[in-house]
mmJSON file of the N, C-alpha and C atoms, coordinates in Angstrom:
{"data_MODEL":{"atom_site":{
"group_PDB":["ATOM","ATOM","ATOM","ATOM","ATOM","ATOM","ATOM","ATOM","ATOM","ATOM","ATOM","ATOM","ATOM","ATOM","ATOM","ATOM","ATOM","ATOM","ATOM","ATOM","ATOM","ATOM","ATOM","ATOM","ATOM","ATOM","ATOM","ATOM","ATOM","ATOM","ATOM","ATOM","ATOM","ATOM","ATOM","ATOM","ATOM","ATOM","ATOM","ATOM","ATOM","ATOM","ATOM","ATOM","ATOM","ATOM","ATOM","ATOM","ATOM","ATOM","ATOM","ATOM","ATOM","ATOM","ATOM","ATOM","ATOM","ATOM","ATOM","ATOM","ATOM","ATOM","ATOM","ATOM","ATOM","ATOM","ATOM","ATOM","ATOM","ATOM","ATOM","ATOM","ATOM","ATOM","ATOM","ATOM","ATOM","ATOM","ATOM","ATOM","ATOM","ATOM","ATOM","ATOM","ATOM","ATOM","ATOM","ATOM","ATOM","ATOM","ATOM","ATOM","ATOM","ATOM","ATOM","ATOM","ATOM","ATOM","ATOM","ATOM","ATOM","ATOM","ATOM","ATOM","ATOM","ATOM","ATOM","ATOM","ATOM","ATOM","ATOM","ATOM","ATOM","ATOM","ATOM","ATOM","ATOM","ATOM","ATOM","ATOM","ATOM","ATOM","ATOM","ATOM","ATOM","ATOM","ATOM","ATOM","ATOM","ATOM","ATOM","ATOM","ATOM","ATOM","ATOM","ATOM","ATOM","ATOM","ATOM","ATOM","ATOM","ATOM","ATOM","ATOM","ATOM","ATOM","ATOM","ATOM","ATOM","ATOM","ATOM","ATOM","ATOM","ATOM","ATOM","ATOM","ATOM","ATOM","ATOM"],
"id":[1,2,3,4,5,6,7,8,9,10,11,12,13,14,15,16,17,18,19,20,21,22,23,24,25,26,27,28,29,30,31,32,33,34,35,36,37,38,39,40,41,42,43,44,45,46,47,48,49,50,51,52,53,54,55,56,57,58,59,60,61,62,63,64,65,66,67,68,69,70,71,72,73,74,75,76,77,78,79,80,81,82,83,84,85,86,87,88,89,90,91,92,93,94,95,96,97,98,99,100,101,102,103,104,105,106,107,108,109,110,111,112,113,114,115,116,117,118,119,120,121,122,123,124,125,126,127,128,129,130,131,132,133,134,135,136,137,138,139,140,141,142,143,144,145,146,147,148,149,150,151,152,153,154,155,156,157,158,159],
"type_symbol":["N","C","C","N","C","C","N","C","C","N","C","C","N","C","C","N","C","C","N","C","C","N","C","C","N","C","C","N","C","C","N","C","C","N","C","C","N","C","C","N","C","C","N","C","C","N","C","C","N","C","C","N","C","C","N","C","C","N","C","C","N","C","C","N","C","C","N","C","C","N","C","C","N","C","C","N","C","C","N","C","C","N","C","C","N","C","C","N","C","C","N","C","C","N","C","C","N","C","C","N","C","C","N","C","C","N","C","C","N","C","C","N","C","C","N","C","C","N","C","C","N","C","C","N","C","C","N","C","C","N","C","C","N","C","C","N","C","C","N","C","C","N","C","C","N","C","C","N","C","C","N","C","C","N","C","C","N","C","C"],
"label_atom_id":["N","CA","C","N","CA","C","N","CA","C","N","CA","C","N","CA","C","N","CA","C","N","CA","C","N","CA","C","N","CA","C","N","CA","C","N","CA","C","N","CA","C","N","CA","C","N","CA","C","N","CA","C","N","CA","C","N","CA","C","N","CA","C","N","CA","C","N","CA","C","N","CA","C","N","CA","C","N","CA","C","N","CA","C","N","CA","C","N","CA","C","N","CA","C","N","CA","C","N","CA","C","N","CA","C","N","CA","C","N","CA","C","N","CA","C","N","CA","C","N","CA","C","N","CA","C","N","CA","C","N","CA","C","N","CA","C","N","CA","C","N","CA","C","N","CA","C","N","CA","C","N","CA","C","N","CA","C","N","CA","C","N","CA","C","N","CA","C","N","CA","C","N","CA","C","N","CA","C","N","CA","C","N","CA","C"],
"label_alt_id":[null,null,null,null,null,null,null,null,null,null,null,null,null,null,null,null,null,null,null,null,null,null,null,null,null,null,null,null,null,null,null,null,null,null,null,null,null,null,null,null,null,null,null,null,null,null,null,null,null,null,null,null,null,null,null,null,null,null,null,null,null,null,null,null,null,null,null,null,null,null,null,null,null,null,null,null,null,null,null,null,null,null,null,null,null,null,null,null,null,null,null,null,null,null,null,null,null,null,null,null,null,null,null,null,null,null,null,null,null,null,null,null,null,null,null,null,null,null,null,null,null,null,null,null,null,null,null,null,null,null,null,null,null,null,null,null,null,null,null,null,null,null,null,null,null,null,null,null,null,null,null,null,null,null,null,null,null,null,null],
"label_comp_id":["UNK","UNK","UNK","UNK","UNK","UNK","UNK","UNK","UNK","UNK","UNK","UNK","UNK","UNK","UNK","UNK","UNK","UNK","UNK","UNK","UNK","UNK","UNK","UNK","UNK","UNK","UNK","UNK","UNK","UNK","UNK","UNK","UNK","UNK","UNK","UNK","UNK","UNK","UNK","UNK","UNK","UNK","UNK","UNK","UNK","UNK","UNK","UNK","UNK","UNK","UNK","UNK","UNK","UNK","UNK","UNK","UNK","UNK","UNK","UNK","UNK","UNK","UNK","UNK","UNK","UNK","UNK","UNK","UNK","UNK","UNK","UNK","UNK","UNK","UNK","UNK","UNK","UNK","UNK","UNK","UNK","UNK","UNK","UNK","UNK","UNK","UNK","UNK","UNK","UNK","UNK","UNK","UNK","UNK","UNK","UNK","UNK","UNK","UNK","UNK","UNK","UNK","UNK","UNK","UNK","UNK","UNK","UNK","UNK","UNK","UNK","UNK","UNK","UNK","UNK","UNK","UNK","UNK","UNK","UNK","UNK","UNK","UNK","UNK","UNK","UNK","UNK","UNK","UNK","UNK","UNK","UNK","UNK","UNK","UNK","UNK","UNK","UNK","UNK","UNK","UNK","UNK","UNK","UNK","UNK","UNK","UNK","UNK","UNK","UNK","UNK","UNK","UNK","UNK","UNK","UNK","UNK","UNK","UNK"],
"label_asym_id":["A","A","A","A","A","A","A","A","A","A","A","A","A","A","A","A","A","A","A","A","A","A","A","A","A","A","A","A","A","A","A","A","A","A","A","A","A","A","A","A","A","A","A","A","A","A","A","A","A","A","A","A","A","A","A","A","A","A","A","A","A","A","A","A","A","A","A","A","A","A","A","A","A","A","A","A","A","A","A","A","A","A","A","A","A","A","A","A","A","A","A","A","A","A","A","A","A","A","A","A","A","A","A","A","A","A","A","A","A","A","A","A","A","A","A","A","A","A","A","A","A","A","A","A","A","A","A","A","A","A","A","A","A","A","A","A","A","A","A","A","A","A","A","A","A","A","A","A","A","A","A","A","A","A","A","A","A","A","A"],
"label_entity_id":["1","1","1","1","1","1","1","1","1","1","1","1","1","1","1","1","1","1","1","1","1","1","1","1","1","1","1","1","1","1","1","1","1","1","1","1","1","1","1","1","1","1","1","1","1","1","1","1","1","1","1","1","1","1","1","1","1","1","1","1","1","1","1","1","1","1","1","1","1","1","1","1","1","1","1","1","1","1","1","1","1","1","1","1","1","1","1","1","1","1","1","1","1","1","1","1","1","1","1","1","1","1","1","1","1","1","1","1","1","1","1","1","1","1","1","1","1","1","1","1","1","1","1","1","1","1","1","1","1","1","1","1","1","1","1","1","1","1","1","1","1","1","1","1","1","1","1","1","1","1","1","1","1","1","1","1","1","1","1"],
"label_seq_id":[1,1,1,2,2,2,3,3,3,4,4,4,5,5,5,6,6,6,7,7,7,8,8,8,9,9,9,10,10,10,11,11,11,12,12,12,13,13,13,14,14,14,15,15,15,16,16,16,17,17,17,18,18,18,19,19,19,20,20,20,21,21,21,22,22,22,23,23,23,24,24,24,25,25,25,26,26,26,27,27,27,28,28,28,29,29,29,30,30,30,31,31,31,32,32,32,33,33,33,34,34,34,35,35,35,36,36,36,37,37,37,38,38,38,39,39,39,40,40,40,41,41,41,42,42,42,43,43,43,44,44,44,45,45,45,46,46,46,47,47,47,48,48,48,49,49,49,50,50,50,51,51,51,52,52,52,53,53,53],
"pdbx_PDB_ins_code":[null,null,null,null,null,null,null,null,null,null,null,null,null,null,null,null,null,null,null,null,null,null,null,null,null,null,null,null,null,null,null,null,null,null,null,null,null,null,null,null,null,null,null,null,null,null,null,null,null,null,null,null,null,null,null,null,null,null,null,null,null,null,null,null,null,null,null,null,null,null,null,null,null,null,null,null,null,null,null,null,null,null,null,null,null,null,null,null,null,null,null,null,null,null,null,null,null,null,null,null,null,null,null,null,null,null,null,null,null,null,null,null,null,null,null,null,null,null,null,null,null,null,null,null,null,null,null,null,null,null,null,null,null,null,null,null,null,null,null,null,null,null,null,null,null,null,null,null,null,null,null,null,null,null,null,null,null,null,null],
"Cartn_x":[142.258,140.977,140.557,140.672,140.52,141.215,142.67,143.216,142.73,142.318,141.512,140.604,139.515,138.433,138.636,139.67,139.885,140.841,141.367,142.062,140.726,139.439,138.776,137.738,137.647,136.865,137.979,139.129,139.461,140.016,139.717,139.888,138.251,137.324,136.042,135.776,136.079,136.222,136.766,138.318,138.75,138.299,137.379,136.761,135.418,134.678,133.838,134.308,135.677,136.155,136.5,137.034,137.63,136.207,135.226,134.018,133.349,133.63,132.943,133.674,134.686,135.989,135.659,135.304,135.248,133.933,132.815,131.9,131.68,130.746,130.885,129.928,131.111,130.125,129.019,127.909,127.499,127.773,127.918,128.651,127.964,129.036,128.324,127.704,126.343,125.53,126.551,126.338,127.262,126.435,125.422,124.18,123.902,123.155,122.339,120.817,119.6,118.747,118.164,117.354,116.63,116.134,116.04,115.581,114.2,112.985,111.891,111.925,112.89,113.013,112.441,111.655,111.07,112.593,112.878,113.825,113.501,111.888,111.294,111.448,111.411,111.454,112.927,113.892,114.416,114.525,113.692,113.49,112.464,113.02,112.233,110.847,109.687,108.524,107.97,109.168,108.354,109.102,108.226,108.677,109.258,110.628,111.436,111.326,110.319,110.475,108.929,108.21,106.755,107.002,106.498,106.902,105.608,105.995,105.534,104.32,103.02,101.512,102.154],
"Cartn_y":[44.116,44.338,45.807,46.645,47.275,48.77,48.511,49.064,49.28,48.255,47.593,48.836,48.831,49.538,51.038,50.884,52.966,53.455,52.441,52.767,53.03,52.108,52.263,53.541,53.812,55.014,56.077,56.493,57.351,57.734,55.897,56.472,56.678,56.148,56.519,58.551,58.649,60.325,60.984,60.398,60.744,61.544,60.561,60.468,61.586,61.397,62.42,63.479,63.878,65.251,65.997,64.626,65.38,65.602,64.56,64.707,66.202,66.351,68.06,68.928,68.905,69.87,70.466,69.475,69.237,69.699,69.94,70.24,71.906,72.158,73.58,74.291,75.606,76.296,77.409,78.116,79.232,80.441,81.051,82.163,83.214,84.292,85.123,86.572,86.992,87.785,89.181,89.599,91.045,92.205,92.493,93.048,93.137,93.835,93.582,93.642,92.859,93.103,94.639,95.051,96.559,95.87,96.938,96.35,95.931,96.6,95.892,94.393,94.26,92.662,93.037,93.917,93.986,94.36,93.394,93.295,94.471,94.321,94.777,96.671,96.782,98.544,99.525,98.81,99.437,99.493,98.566,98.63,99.689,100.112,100.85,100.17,101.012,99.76,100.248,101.439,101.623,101.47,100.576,100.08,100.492,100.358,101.727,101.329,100.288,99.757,100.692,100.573,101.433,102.997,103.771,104.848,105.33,106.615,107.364,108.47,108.025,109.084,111.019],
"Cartn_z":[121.345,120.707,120.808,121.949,122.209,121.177,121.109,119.76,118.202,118.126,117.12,116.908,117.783,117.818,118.103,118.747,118.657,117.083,116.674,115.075,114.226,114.315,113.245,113.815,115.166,115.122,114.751,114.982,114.531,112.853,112.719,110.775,110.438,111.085,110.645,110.902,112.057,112.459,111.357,110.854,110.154,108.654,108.162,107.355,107.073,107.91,108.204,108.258,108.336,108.831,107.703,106.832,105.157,104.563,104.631,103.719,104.07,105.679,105.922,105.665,105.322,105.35,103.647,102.742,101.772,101.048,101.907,101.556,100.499,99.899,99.715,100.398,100.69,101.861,101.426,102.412,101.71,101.612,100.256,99.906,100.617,101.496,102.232,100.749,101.384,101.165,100.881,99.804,99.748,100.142,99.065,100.115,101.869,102.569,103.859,103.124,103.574,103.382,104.039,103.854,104.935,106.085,106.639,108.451,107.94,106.98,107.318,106.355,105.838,105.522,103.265,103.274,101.953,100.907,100.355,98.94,97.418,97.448,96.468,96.89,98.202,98.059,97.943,97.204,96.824,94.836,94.465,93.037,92.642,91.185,91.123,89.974,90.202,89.627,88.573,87.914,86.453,85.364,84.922,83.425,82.538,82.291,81.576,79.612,79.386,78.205,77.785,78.601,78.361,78.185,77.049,76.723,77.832,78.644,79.465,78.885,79.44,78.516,79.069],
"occupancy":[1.0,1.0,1.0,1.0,1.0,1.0,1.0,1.0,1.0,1.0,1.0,1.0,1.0,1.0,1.0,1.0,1.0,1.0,1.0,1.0,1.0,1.0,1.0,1.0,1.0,1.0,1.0,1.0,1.0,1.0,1.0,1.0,1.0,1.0,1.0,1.0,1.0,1.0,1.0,1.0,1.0,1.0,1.0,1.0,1.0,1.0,1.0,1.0,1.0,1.0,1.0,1.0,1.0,1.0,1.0,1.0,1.0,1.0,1.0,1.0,1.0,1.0,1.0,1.0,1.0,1.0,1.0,1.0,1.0,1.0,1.0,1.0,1.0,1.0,1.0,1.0,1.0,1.0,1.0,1.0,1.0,1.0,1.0,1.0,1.0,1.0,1.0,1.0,1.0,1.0,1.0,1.0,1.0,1.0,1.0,1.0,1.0,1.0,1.0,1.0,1.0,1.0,1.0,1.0,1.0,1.0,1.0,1.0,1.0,1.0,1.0,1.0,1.0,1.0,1.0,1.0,1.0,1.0,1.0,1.0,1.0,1.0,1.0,1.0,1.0,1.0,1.0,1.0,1.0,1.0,1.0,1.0,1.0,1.0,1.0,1.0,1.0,1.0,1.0,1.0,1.0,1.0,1.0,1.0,1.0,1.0,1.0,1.0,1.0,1.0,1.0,1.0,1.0,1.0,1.0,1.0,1.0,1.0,1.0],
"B_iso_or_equiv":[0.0,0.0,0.0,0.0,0.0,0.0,0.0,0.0,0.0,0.0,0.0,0.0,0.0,0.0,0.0,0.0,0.0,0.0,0.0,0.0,0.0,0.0,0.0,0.0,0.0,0.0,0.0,0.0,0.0,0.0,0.0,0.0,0.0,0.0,0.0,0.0,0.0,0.0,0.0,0.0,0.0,0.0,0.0,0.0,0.0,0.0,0.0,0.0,0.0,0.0,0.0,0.0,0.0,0.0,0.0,0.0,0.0,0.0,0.0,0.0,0.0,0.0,0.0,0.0,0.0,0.0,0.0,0.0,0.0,0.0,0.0,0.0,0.0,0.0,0.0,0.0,0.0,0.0,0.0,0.0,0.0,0.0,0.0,0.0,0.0,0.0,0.0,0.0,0.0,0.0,0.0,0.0,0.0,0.0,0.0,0.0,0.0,0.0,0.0,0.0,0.0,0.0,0.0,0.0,0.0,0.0,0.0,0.0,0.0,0.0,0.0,0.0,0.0,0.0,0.0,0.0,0.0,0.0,0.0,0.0,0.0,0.0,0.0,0.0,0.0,0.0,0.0,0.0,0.0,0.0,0.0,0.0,0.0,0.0,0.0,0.0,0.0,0.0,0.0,0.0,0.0,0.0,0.0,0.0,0.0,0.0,0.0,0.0,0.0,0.0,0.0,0.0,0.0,0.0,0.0,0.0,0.0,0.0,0.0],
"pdbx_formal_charge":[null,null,null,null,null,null,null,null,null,null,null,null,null,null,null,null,null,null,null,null,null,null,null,null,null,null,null,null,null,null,null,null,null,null,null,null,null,null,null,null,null,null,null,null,null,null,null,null,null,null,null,null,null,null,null,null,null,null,null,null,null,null,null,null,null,null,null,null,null,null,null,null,null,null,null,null,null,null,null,null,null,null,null,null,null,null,null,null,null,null,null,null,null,null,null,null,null,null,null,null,null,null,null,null,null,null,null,null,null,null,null,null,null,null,null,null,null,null,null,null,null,null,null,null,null,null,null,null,null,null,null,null,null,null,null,null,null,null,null,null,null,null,null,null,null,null,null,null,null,null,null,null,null,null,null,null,null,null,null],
"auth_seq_id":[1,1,1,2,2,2,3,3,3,4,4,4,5,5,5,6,6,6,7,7,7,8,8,8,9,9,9,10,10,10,11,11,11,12,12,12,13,13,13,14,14,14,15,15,15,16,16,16,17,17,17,18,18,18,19,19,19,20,20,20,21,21,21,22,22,22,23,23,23,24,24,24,25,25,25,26,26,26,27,27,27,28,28,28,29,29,29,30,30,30,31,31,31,32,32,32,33,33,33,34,34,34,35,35,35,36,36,36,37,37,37,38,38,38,39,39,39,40,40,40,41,41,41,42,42,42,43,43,43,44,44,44,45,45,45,46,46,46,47,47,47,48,48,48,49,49,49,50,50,50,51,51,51,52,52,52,53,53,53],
"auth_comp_id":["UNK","UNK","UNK","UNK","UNK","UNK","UNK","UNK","UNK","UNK","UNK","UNK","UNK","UNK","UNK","UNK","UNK","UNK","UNK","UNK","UNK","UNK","UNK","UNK","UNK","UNK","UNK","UNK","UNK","UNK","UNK","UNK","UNK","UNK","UNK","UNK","UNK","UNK","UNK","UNK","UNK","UNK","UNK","UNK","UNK","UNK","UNK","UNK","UNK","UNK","UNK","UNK","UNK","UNK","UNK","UNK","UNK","UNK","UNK","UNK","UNK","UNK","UNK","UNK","UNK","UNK","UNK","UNK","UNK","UNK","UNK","UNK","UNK","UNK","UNK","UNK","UNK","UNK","UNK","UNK","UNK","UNK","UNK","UNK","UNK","UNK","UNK","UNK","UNK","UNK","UNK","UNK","UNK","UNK","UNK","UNK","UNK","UNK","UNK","UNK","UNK","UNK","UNK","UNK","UNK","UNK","UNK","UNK","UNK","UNK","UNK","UNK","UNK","UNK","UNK","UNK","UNK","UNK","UNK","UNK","UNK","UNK","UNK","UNK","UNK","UNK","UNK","UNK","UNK","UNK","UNK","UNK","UNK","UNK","UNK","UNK","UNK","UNK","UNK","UNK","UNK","UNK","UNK","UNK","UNK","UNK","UNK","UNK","UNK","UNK","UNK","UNK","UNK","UNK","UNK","UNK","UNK","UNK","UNK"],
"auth_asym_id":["A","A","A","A","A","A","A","A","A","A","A","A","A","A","A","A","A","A","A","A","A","A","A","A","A","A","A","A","A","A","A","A","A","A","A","A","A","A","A","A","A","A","A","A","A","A","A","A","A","A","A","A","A","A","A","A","A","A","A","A","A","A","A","A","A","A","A","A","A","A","A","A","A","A","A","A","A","A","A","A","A","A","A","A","A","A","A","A","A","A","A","A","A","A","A","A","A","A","A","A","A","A","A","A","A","A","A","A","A","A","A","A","A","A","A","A","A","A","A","A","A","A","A","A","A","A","A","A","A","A","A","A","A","A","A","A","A","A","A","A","A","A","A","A","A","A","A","A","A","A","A","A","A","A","A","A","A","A","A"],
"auth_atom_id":["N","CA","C","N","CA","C","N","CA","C","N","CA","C","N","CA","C","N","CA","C","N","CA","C","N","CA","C","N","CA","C","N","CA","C","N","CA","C","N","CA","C","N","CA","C","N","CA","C","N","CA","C","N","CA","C","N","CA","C","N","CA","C","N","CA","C","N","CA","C","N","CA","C","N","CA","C","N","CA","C","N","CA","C","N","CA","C","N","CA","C","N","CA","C","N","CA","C","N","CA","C","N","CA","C","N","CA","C","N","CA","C","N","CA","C","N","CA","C","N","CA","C","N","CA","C","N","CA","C","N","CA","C","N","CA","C","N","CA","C","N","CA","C","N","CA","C","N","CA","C","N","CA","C","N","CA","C","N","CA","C","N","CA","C","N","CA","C","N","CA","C","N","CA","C","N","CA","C","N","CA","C","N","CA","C"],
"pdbx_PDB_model_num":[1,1,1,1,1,1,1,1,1,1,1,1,1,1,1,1,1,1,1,1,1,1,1,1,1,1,1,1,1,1,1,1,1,1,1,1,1,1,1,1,1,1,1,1,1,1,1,1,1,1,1,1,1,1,1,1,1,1,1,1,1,1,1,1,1,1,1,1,1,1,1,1,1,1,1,1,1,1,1,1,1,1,1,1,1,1,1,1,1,1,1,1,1,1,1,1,1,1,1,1,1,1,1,1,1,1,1,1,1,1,1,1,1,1,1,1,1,1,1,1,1,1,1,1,1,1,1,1,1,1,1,1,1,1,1,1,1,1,1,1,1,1,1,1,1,1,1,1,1,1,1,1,1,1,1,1,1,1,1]
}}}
């Protein structure tokens, strides 16, 4: 009985292992953000479609 029960935990383990194996992972960041965390201060914030007075 005892057999029994260590076959089906290790096909259950099994299982879980392909389903995580299988998962998709997250794509690393190519960028670094800046140390103070703000994204926006390296854009620039003038409107290049607005003709300049």
């Amino acid at each position: 009985m005892s057999w029994v029960v260590f076959e089906v935990l290790l096909a259950f383990g099994l299982a879980v292992f392909i389903v995580w194996w299988t998962l998709p992972r997250k794509k690393k960041k190519k960028a670094a953000l800046p140390k103070d965390g703000n994204v926006s201060s390296n854009v620039s914030t003038e409107d290049s479609r607005t003709p300049s007075a």
